[in-house]
PDBQT receptor file of N, H, CA, C and O in Angstrom, charges set to zero:
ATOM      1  N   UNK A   1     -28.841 -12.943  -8.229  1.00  0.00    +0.000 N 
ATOM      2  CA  UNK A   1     -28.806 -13.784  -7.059  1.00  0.00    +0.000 C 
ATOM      3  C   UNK A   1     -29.717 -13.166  -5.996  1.00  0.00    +0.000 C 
ATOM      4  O   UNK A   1     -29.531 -12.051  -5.511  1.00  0.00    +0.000 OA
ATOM      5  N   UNK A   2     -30.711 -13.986  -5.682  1.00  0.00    +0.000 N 
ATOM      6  H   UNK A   2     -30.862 -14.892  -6.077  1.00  0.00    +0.000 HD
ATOM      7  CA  UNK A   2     -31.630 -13.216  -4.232  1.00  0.00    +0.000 C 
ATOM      8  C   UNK A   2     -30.908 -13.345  -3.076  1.00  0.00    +0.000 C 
ATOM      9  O   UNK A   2     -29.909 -14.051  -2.949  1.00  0.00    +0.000 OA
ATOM     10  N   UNK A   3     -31.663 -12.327  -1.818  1.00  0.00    +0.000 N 
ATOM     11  H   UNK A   3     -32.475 -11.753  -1.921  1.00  0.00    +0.000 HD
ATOM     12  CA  UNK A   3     -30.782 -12.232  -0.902  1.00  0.00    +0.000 C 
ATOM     13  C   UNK A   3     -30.573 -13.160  -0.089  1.00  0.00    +0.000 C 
ATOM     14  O   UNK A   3     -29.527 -13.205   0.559  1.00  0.00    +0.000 OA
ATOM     15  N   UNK A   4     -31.965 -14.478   0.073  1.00  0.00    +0.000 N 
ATOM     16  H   UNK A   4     -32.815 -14.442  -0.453  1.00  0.00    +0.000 HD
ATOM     17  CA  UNK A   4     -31.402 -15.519   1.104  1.00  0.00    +0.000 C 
ATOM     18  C   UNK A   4     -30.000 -16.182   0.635  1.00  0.00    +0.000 C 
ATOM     19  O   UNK A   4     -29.261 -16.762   1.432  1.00  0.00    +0.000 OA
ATOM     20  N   UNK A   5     -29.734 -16.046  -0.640  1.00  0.00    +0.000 N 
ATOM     21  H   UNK A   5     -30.334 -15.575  -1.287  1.00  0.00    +0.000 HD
ATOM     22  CA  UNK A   5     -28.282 -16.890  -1.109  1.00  0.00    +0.000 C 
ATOM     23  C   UNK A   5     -27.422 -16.423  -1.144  1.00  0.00    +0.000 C 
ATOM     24  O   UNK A   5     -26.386 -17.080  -1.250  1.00  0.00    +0.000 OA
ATOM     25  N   UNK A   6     -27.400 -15.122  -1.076  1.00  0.00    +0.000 N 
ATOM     26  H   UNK A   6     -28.241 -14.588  -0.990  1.00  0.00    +0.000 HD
ATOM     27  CA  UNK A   6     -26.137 -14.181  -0.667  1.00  0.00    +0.000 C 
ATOM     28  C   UNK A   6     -26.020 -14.168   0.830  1.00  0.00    +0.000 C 
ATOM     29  O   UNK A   6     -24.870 -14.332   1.237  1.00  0.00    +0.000 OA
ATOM     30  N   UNK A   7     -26.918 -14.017   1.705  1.00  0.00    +0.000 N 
ATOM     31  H   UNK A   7     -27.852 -13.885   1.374  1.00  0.00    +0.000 HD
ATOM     32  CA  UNK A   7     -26.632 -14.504   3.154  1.00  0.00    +0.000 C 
ATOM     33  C   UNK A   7     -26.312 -15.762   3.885  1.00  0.00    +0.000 C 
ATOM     34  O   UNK A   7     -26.019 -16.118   5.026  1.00  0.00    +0.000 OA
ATOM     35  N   UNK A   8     -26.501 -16.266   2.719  1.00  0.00    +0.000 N 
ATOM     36  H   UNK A   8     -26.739 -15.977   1.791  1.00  0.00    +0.000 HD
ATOM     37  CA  UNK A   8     -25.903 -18.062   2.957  1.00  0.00    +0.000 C 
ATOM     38  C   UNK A   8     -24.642 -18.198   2.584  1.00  0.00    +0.000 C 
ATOM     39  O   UNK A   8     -23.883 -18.931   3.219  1.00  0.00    +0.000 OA
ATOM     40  N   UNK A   9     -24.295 -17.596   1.635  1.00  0.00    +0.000 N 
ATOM     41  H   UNK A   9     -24.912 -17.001   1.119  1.00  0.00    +0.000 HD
ATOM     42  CA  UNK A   9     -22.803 -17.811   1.120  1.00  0.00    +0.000 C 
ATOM     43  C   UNK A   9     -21.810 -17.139   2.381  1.00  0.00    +0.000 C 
ATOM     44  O   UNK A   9     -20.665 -17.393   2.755  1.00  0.00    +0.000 OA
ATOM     45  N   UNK A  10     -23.037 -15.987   2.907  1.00  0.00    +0.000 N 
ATOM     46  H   UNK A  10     -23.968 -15.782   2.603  1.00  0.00    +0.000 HD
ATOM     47  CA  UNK A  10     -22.028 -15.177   4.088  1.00  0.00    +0.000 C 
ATOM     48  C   UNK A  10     -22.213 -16.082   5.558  1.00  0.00    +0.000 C 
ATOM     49  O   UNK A  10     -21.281 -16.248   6.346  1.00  0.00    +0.000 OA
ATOM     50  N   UNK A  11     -22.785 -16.307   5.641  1.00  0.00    +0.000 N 
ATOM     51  H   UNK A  11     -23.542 -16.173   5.001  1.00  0.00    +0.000 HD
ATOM     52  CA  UNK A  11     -22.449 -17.294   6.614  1.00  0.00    +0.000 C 
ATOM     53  C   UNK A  11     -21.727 -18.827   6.686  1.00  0.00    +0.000 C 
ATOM     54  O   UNK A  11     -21.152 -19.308   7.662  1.00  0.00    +0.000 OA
ATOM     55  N   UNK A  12     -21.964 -19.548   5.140  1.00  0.00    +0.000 N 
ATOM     56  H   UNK A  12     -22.430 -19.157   4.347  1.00  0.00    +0.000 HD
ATOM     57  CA  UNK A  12     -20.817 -20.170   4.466  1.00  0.00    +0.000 C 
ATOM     58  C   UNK A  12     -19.168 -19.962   4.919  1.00  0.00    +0.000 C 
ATOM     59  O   UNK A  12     -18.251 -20.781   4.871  1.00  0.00    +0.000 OA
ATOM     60  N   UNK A  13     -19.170 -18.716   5.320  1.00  0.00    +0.000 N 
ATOM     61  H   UNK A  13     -19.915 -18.050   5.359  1.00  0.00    +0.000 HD
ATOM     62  CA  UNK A  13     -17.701 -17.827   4.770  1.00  0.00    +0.000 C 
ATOM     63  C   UNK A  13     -17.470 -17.510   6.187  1.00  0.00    +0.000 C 
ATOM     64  O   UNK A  13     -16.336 -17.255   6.593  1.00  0.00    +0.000 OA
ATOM     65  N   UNK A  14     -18.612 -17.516   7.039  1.00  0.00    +0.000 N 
ATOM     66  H   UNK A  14     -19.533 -17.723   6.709  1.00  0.00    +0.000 HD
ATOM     67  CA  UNK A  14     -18.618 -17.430   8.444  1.00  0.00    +0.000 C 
ATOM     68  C   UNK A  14     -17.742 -18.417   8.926  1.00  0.00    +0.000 C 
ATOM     69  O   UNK A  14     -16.706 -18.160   9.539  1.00  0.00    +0.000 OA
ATOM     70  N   UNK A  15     -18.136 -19.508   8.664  1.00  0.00    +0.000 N 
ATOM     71  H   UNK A  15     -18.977 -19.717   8.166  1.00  0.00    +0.000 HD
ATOM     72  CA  UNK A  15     -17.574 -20.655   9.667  1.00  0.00    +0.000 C 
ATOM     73  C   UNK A  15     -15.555 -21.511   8.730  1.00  0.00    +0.000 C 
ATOM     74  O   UNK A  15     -14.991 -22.579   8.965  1.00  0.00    +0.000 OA
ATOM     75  N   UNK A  16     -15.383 -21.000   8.302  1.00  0.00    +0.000 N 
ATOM     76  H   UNK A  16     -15.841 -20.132   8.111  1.00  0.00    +0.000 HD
ATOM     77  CA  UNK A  16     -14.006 -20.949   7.812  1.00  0.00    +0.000 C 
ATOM     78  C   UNK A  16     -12.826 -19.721   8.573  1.00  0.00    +0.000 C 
ATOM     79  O   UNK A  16     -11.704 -19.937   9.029  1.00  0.00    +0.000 OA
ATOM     80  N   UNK A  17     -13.706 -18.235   8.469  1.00  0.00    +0.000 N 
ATOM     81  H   UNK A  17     -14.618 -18.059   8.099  1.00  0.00    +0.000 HD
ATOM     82  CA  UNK A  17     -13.319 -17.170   9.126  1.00  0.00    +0.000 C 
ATOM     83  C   UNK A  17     -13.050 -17.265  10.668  1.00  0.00    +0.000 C 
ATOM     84  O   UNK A  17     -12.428 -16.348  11.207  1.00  0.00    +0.000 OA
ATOM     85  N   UNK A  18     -13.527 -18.420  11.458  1.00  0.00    +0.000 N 
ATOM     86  H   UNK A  18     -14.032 -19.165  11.021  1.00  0.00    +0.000 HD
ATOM     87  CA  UNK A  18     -13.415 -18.672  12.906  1.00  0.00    +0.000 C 
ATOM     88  C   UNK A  18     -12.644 -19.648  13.143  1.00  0.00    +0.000 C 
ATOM     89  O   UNK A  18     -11.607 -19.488  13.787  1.00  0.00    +0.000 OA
ATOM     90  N   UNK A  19     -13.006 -20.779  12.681  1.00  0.00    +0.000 N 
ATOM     91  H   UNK A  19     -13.849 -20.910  12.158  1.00  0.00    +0.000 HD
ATOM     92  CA  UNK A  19     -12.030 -22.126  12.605  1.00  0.00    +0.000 C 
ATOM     93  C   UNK A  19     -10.651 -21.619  11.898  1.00  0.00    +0.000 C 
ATOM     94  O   UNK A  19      -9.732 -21.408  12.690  1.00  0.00    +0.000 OA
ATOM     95  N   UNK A  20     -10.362 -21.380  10.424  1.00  0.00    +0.000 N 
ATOM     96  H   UNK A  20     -11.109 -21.552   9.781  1.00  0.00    +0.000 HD
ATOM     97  CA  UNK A  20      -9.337 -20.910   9.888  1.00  0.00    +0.000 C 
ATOM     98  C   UNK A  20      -8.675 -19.863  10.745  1.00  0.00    +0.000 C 
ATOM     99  O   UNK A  20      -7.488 -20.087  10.982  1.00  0.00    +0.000 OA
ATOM    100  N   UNK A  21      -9.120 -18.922  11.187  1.00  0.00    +0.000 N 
ATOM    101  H   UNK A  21     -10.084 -18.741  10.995  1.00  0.00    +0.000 HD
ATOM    102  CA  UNK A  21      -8.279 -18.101  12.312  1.00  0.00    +0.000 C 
ATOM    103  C   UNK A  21      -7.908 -18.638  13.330  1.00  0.00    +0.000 C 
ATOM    104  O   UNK A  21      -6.998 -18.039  13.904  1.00  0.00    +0.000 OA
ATOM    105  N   UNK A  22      -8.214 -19.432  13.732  1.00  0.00    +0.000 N 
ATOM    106  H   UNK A  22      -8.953 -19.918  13.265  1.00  0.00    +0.000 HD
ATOM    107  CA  UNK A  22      -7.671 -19.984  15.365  1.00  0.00    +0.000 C 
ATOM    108  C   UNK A  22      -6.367 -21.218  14.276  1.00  0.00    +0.000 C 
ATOM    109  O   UNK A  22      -5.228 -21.506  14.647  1.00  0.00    +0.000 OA
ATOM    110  N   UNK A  23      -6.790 -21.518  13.458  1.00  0.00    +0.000 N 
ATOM    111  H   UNK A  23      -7.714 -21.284  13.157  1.00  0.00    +0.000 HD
ATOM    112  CA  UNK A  23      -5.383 -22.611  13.431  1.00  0.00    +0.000 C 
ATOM    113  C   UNK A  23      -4.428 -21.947  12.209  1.00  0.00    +0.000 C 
ATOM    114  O   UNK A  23      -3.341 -22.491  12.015  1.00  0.00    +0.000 OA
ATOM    115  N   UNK A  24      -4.830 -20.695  11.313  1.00  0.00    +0.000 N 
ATOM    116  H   UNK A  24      -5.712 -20.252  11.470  1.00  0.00    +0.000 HD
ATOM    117  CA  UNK A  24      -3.433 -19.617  11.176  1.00  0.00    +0.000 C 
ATOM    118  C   UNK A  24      -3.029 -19.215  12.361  1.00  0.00    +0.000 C 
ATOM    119  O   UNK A  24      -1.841 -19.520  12.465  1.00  0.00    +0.000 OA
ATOM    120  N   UNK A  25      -3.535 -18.512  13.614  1.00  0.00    +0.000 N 
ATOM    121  H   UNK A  25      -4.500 -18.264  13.529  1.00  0.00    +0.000 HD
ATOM    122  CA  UNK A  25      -3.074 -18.548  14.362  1.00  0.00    +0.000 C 
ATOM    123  C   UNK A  25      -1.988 -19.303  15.384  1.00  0.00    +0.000 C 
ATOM    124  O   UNK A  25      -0.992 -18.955  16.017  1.00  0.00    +0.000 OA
ATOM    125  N   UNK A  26      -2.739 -20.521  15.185  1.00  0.00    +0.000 N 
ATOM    126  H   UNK A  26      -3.548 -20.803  14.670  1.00  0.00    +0.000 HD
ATOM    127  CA  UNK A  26      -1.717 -21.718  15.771  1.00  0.00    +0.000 C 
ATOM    128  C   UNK A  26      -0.435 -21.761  15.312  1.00  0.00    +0.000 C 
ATOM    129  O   UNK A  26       0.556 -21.787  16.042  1.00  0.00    +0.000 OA
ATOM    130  N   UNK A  27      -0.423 -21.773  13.562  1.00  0.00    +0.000 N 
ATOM    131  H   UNK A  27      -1.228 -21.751  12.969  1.00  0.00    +0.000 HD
ATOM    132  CA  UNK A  27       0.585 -21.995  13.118  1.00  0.00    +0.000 C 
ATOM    133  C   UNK A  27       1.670 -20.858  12.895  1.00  0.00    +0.000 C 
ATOM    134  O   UNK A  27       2.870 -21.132  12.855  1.00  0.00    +0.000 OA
ATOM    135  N   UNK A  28       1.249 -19.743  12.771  1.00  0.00    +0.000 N 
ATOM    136  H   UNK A  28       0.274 -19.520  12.803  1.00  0.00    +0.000 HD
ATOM    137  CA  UNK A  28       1.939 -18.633  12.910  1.00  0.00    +0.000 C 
ATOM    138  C   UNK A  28       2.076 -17.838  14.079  1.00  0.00    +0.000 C 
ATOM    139  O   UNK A  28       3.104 -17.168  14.171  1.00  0.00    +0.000 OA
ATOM    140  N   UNK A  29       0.907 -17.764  15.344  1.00  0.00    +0.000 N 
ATOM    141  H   UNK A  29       0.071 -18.309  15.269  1.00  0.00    +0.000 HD
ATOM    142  CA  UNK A  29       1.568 -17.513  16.413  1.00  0.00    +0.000 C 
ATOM    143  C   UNK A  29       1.361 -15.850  16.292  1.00  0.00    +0.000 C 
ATOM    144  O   UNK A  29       1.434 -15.144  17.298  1.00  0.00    +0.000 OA
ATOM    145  N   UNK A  30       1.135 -15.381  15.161  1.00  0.00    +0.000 N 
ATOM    146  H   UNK A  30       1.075 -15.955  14.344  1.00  0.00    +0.000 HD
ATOM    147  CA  UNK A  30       0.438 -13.890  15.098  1.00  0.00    +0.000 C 
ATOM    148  C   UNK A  30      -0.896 -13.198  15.053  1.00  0.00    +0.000 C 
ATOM    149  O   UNK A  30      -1.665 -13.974  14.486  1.00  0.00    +0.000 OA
ATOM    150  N   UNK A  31      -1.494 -12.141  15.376  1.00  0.00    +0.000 N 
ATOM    151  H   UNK A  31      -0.869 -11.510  15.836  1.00  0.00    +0.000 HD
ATOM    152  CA  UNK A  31      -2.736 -11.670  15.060  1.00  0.00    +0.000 C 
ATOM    153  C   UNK A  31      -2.060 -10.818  13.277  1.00  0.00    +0.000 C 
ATOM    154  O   UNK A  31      -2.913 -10.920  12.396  1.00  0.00    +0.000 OA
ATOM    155  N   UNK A  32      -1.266 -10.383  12.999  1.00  0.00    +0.000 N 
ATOM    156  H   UNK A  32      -0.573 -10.300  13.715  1.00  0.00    +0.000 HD
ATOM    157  CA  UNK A  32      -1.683 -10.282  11.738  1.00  0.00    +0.000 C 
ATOM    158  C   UNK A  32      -1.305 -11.172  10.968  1.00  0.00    +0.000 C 
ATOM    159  O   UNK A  32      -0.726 -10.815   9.942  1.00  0.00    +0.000 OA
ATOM    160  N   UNK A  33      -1.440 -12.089  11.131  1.00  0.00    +0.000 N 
ATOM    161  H   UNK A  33      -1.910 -12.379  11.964  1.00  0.00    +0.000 HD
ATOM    162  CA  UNK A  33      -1.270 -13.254   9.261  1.00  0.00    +0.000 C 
ATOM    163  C   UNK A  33      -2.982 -13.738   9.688  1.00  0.00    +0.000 C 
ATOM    164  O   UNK A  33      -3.522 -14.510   8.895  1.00  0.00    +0.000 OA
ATOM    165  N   UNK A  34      -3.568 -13.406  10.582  1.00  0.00    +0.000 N 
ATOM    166  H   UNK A  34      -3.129 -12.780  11.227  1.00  0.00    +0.000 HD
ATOM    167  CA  UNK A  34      -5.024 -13.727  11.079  1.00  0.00    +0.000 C 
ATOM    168  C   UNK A  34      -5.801 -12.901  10.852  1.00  0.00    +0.000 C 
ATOM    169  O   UNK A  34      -6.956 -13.214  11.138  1.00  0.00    +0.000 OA
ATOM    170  N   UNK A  35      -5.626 -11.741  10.360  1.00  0.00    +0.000 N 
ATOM    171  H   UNK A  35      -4.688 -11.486  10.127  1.00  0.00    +0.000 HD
ATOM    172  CA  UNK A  35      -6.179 -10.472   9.689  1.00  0.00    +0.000 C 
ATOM    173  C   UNK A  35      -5.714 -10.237   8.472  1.00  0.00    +0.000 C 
ATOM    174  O   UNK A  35      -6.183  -9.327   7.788  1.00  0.00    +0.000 OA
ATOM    175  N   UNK A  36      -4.795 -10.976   8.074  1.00  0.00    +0.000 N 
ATOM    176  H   UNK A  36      -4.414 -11.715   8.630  1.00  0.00    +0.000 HD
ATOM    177  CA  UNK A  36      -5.142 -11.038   6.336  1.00  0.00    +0.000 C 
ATOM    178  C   UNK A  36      -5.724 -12.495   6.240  1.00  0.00    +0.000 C 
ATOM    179  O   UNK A  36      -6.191 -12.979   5.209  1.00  0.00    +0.000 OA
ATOM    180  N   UNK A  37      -5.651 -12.999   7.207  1.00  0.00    +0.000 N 
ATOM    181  H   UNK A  37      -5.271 -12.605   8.045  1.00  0.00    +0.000 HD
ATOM    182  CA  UNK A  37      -6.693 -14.066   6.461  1.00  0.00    +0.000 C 
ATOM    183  C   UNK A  37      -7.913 -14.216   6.215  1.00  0.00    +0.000 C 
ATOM    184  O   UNK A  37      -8.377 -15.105   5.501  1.00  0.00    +0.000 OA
ATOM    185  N   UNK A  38      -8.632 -13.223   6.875  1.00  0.00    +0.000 N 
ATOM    186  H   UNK A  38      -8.256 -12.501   7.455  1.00  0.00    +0.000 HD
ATOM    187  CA  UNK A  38      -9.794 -12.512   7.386  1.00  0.00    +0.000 C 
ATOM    188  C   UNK A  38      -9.932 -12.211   6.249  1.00  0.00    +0.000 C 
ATOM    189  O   UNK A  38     -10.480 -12.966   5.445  1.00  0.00    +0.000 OA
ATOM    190  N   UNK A  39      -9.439 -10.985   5.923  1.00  0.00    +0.000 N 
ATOM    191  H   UNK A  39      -8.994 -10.372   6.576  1.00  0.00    +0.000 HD
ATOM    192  CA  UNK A  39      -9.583  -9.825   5.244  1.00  0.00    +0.000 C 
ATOM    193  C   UNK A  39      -9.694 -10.811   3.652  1.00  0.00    +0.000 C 
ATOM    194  O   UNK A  39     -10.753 -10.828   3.025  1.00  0.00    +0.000 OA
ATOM    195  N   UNK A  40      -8.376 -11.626   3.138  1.00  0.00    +0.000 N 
ATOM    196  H   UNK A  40      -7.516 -11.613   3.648  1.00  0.00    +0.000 HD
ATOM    197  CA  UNK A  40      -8.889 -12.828   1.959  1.00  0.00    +0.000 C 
ATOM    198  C   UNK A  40      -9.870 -13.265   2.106  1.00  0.00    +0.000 C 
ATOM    199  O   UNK A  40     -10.553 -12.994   1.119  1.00  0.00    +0.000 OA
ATOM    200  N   UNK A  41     -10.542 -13.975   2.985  1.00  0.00    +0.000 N 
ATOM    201  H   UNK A  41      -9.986 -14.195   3.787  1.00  0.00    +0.000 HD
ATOM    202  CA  UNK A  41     -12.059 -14.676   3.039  1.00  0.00    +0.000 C 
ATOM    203  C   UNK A  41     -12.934 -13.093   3.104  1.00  0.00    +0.000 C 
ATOM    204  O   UNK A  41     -14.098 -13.363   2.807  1.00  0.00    +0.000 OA
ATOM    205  N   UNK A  42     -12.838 -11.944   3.311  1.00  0.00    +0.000 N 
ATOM    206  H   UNK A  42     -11.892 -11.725   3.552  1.00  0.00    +0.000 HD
ATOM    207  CA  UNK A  42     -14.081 -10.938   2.968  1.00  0.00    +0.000 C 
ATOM    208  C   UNK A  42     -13.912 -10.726   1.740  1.00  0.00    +0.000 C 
ATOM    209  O   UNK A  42     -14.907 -10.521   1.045  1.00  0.00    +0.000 OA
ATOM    210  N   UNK A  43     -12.329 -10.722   1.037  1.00  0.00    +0.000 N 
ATOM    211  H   UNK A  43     -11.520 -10.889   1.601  1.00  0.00    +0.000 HD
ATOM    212  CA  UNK A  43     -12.802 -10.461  -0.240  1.00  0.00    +0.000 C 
ATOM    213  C   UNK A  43     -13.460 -11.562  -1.246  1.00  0.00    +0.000 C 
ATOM    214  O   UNK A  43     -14.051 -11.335  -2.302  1.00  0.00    +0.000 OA
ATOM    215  N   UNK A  44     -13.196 -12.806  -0.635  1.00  0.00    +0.000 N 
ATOM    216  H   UNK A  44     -12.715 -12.990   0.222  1.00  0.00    +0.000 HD
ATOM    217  CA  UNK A  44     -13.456 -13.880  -1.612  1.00  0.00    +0.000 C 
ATOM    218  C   UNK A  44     -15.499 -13.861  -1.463  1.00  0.00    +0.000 C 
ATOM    219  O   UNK A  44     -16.287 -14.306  -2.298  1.00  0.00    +0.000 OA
ATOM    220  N   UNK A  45     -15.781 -13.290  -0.323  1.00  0.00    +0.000 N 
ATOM    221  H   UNK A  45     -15.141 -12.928   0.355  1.00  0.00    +0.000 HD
ATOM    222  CA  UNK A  45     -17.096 -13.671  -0.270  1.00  0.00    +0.000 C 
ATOM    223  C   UNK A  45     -17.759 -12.222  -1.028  1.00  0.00    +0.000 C 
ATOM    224  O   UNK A  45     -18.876 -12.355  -1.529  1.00  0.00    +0.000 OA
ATOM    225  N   UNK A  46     -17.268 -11.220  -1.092  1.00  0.00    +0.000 N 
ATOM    226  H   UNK A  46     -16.361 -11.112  -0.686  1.00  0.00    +0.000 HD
ATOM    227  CA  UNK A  46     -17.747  -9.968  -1.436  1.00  0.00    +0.000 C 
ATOM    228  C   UNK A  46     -17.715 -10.431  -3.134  1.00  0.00    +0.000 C 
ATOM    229  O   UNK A  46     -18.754 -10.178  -3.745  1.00  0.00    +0.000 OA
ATOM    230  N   UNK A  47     -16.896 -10.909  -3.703  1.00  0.00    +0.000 N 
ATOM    231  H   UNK A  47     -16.052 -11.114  -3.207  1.00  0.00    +0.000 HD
ATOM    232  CA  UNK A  47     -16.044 -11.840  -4.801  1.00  0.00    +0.000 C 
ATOM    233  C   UNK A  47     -17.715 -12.509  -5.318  1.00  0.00    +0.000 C 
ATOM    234  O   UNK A  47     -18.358 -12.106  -6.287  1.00  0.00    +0.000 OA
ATOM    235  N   UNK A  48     -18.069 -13.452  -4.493  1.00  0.00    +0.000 N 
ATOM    236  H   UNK A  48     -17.547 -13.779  -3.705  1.00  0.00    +0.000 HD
ATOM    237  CA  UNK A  48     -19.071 -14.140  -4.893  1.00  0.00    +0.000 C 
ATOM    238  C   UNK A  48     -20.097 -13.764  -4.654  1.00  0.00    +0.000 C 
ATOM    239  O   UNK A  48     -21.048 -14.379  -5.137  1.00  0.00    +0.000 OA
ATOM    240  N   UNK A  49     -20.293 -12.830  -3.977  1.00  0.00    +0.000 N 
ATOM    241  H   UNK A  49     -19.521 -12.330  -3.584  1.00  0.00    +0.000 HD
ATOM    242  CA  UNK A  49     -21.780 -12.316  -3.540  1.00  0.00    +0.000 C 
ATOM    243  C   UNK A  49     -22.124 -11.175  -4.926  1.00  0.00    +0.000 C 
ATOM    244  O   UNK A  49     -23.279 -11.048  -5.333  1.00  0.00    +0.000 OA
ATOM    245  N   UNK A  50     -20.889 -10.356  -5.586  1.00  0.00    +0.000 N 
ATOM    246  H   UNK A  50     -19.951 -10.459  -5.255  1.00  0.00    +0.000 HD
ATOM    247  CA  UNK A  50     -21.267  -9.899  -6.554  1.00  0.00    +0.000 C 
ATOM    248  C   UNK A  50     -21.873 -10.105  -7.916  1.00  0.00    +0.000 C 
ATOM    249  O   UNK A  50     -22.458  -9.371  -8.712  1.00  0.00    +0.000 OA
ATOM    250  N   UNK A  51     -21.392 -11.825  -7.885  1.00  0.00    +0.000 N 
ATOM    251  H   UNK A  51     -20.917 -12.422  -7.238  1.00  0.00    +0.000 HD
ATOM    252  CA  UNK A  51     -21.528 -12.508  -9.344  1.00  0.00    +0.000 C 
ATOM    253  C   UNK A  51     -22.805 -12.694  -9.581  1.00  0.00    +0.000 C 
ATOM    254  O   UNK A  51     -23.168 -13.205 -10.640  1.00  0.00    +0.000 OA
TER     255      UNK A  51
């Protein structure tokens, strides 16, 4: 995989990581269920950036 498509997938992964945190947040009302959600979307993109 070249690198413009691995930096696309990471910025892909960008805009879920901002939106998705503000409304786990909403719904749970915590900063950590918002840092593992984080932390799932780095592994899922580290996940695909390796393949």
């Amino acid at each position: 995989m070249d690198i413009p498509r691995k930096l696309g997938i990471l910025i892909y992964t960008a805009v879920p990581a901002i939106v998705g945190g503000g409304i786990v947040y909403h719904f749970f009302g915590s900063y950590i269920q918002v840092i593992i959600f984080e932390i799932l979307l780095v592994l899922a993109a580290i996940g695909l950036i390796r393949n």
